[in-house]
C-alpha positions in Angstrom: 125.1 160.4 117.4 122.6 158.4 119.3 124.3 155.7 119.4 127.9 157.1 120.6 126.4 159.9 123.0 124.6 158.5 126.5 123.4 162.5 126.4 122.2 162.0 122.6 120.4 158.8 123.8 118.4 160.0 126.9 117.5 162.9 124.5 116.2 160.7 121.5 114.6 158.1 123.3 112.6 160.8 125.0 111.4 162.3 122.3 110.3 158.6 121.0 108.3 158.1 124.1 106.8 161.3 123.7 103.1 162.2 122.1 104.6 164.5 119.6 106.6 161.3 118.3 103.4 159.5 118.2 101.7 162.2 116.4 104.2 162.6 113.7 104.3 158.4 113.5 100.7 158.0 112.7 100.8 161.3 110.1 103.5 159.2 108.5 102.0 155.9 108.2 98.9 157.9 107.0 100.5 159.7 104.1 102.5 156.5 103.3 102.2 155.6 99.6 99.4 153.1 99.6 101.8 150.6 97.6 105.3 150.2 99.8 108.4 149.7 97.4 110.0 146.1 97.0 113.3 147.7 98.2 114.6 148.4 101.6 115.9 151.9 102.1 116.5 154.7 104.5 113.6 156.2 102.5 111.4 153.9 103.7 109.5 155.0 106.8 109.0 151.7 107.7 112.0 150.0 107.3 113.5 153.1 108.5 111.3 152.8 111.8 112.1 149.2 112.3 116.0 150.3 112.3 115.5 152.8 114.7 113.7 150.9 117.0 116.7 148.2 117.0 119.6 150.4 117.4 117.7 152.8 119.6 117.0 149.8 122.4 120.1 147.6 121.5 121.2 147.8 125.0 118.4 147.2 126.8 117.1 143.8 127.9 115.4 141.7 125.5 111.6 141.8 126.9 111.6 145.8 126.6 113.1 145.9 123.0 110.7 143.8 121.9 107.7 145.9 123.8 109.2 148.9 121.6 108.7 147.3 118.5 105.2 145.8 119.8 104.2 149.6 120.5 105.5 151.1 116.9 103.8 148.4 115.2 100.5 148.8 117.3 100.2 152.2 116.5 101.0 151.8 112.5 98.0 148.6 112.3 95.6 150.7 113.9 95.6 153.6 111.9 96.0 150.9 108.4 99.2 150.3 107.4 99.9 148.3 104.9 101.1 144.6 106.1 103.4 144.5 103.5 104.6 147.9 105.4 104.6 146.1 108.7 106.6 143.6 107.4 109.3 145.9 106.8 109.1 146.9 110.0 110.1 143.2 111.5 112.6 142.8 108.9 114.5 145.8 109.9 114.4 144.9 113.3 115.7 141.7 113.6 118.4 142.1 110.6 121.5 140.8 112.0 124.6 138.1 110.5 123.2 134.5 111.2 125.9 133.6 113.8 124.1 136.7 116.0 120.4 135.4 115.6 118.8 134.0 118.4 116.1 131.9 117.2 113.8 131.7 120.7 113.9 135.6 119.5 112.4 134.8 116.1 109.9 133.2 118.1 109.1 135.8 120.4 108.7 138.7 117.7 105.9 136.3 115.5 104.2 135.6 119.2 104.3 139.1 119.5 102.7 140.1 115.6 99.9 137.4 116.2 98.8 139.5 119.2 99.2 142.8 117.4 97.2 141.4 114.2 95.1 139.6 116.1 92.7 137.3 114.0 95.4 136.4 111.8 96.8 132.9 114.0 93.3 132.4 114.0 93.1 132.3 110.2 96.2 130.1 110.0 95.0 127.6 112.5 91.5 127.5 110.1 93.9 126.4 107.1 95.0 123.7 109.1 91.6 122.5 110.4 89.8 123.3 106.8 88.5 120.3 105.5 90.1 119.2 101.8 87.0 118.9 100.1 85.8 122.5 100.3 89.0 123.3 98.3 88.3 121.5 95.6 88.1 123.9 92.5 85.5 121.7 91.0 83.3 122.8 93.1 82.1 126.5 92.2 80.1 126.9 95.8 83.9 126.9 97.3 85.1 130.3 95.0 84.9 132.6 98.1 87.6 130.1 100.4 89.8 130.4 97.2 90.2 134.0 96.6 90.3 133.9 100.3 93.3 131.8 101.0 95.6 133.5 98.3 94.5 136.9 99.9 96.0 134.9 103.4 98.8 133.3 101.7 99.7 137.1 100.3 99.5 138.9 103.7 101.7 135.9 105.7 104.2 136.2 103.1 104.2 140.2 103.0 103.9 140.1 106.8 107.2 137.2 107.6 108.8 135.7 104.7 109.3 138.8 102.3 113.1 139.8 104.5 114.7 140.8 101.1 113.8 138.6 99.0 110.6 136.0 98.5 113.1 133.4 98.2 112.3 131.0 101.3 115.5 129.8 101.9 117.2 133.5 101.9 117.9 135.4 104.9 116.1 135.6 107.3 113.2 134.2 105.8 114.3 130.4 106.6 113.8 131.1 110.4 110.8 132.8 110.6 109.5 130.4 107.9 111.3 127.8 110.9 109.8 129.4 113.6 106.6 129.7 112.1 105.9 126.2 110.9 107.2 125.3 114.7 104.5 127.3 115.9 101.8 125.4 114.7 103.3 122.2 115.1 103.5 122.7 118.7 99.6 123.7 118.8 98.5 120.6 116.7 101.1 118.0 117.8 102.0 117.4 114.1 103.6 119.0 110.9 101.3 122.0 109.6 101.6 120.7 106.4 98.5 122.9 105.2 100.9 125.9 106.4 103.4 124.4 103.9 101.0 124.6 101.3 98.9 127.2 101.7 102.4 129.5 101.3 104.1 127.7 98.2 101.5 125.3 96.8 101.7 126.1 92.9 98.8 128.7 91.7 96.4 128.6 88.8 94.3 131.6 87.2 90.5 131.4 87.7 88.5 133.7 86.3 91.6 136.0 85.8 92.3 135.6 89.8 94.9 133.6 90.7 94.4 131.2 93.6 95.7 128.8 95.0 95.8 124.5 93.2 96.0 122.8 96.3 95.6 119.3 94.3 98.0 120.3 91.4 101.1 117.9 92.8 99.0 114.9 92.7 97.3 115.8 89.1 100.2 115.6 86.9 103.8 113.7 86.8 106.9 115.6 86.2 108.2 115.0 82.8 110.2 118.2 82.0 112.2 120.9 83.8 109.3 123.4 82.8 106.7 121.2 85.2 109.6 120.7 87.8 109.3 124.6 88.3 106.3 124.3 89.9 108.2 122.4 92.5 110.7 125.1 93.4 108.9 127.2 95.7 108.5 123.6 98.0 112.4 122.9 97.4 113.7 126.2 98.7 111.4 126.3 101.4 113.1 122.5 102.7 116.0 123.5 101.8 115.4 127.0 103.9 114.7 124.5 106.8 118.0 122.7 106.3 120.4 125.5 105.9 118.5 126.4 109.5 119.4 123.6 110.6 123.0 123.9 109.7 123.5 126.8 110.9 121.6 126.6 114.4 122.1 123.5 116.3 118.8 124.2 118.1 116.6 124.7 115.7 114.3 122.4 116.0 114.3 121.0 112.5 116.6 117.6 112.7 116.9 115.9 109.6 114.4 113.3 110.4 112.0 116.0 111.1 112.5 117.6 107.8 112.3 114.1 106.4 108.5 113.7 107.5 108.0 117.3 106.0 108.9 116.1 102.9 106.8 113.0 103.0 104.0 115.1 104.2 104.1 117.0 101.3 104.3 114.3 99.1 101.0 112.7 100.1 99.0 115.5 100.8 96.5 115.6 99.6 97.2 113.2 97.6 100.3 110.8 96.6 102.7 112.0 93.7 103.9 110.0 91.2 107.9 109.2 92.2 109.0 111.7 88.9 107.2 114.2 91.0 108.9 113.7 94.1 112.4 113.0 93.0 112.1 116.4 90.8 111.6 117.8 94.2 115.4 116.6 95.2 116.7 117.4 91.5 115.8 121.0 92.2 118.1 121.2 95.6 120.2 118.2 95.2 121.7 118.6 99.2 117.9 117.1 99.9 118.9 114.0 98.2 120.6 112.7 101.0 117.9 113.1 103.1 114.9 111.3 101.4 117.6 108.7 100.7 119.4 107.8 103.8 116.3 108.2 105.6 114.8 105.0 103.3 117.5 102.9 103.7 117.5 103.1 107.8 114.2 102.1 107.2 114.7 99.2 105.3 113.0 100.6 102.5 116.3 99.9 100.1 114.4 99.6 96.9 112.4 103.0 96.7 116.1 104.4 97.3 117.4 102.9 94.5 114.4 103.7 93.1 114.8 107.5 93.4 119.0 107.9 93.2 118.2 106.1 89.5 114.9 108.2 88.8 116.5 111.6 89.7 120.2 110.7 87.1 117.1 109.9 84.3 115.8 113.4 85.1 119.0 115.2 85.0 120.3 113.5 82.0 116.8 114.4 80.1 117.0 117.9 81.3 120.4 118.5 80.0 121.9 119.3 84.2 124.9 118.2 85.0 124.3 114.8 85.9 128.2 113.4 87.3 128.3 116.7 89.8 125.0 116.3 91.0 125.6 113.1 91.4 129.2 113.3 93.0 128.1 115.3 95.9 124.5 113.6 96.1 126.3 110.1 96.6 129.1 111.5 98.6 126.7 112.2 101.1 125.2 109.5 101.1 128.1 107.3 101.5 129.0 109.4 104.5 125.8 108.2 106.1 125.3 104.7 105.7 127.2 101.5 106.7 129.2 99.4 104.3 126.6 97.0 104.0 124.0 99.6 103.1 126.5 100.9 100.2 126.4 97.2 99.1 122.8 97.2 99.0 122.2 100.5 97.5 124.3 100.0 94.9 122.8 96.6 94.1 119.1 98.3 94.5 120.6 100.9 91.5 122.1 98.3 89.8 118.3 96.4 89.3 116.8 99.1 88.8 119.2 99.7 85.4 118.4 96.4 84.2 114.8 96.6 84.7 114.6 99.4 82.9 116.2 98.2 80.3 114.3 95.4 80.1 111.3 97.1 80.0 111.8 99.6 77.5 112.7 96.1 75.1 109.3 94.6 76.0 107.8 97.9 75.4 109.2 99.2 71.9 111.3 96.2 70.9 114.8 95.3 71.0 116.0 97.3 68.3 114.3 100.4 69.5 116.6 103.3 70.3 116.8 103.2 74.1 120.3 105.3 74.5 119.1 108.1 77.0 118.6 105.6 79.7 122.2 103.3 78.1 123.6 106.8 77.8 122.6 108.2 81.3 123.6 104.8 82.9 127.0 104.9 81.6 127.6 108.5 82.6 126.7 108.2 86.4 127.9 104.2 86.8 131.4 105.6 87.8 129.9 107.9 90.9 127.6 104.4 91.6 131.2 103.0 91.7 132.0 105.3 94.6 129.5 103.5 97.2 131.4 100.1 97.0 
């Protein structure tokens, strides 16, 4: 009724400003269930609070709906709700259709949490400026900073990139994950690519506590689609950044930019081995375009030829459907190059076929059985085709 009666309006927002309001918030949030429910209901009184707050200040200016939401979610931190709780809160509040999102208002309402829960930018900016070695989990002396940054990684995730679903490239949680990584880049000058990790690095248990393996990537090479799933968390999260992209022709993450996030990740800490990174692409093939295209315009034709051959080995080994990844993969990437390029790329694929070949007769002989790479060749040379 609120929301159709000016008279309705005055009354409710009054009684929202009012210290009986407050009083009956803070008995709320303290006889919460300590342990807030994955789903996002009416019956929430945090999600519930978050929706009220929106629809409640929907036509006032910008600055003082986000002060309303500022002041709910002051009151609920100091008297301990749960983050996961608080989280709710922002999700309710800025759940709209994309085409309606204003992401300088994404911005704004994680400017506005950091000052709320206030050491937490703090924490995140230590991530960035922690030196590598003290994660090291050989090094028993560094168990407290472990436990430590997957209790962190948990409360950012509960607290920005839980709107629905943990899926990073769902919802809303591709532009706060946006909005958040563009925070910190435009603190340090470059990509937070400890952020990046720090929130989907792959996890190992230690001492029945998980924590975070921030060298696991540059331990082992991807042979199988069970090691690829360690990947996925990374591969949403890009691809979260490119749907963003897509959709919002200011956001501020170009396709080169999401480029040098992707070679960031590749080489930090340390370099991958190519099976690694190309399982990264298999795993959301409309990144393939990107790592690829991006090589050839800078000249760097035979690591693309390199990975388009590397990632139809995968697919064929993994039993994916390797002629429509590849179809919509190479149609992209035809779209973006010149003639010449095609020329070249397909040659660069092409060499890479016969040395391959050529290796696995030196290795096991020429009468060795060497069909999956004869097999997986003849099965993607008529998409290959397609470039000339």
């Amino acid at each position: 009724m609120a929301m159709t009666s000016n008279s309705w309006n005055h009354a409710v927002l009054s009684y929202i400003r009012s210290g009986s309001f407050r009083l009956r918030w803070i008995a709320d949030v303290e006889n919460a269930p300590e342990r807030v429910s994955l789903t996002s209901t009416s019956e929430d009184i945090y999600f519930s609070m978050g929706t009220l707050t929106k629809y409640m200040t929907v036509n006032d200016t910008w600055e003082t709906r986000l002060s309303c939401l500022k002041s709910v979610l002051t009151v609920a931190y100091e008297v301990g709700a749960s983050i996961a709780g608080l989280g709710k809160m922002i999700y309710a509040f800025a759940l709209r259709p994309d085409e309606e999102l204003d992401l300088d208002e994404i911005d704004d309402i994680i400017s506005m949490v950091f000052s709320v829960v206030g050491s937490l930018k703090d924490e995140l900016n230590g991530v960035i400026n922690r030196p590598d070695i003290e994660r090291s989990l050989e090094n028993r002396d560094n168990l407290h900073i472990w436990y430590y940054e997957m209790e962190l990684r948990n409360r950012t995730l509960a607290l920005f990139l839980n709107n629905g679903s943990a899926d990073p490239a769902y919802g809303l949680n591709k532009y706060f994950l946006g909005s958040l990584l563009k925070l910190f880049k435009d603190i340090h000058g470059v990509l937070p690519t400890a952020i990046f990790y720090l929130l989907y690095s792959p996890t190992i248990i230690h001492e029945n506590e998980e924590v975070i393996h921030w060298h696991r990537l540059s331990l082992v090479s991807v042979t199988n689609s069970e090691d690829a799933t360690e990947l996925k968390p990374f591969a949403r999260a890009i691809y979260g950044l490119l749907l963003c992209r897509r959709m919002h022709s200011l956001s501020p993450w170009t396709k080169n930019t999401i480029f040098n996030l992707m070679e960031e990740v590749t080489t930090y800490p340390n370099p991958w081995s190519m099976n690694t990174f190309v399982s990264l692409h298999v795993l959301e093939p409309e990144l393939v375009p990107i790592g690829v295209v991006a090589r050839m315009n800078r000249n760097h034709e035979d690591e693309a030829g390199d990975m388009i051959c590397t990632m139809k080995m995968l697919l064929h080994r993994w039993n994916m459907d390797v002629q429509g990844v590849m179809e919509r993969a190479i149609e992209s990437i035809k779209n973006a190059l010149k003639g010449n390029q095609r020329r070249v790329l397909f040659d660069r694929c092409w060499d890479w076929h016969q040395r391959n070949i050529d290796e696995l007769r030196d290795r096991f002989g020429p009468f060795n059985d060497i069909r999956a790479e004869i097999e997986s060749q003849l099965e993607v040379m008529p998409v290959l085709m397609s470039l000339l």
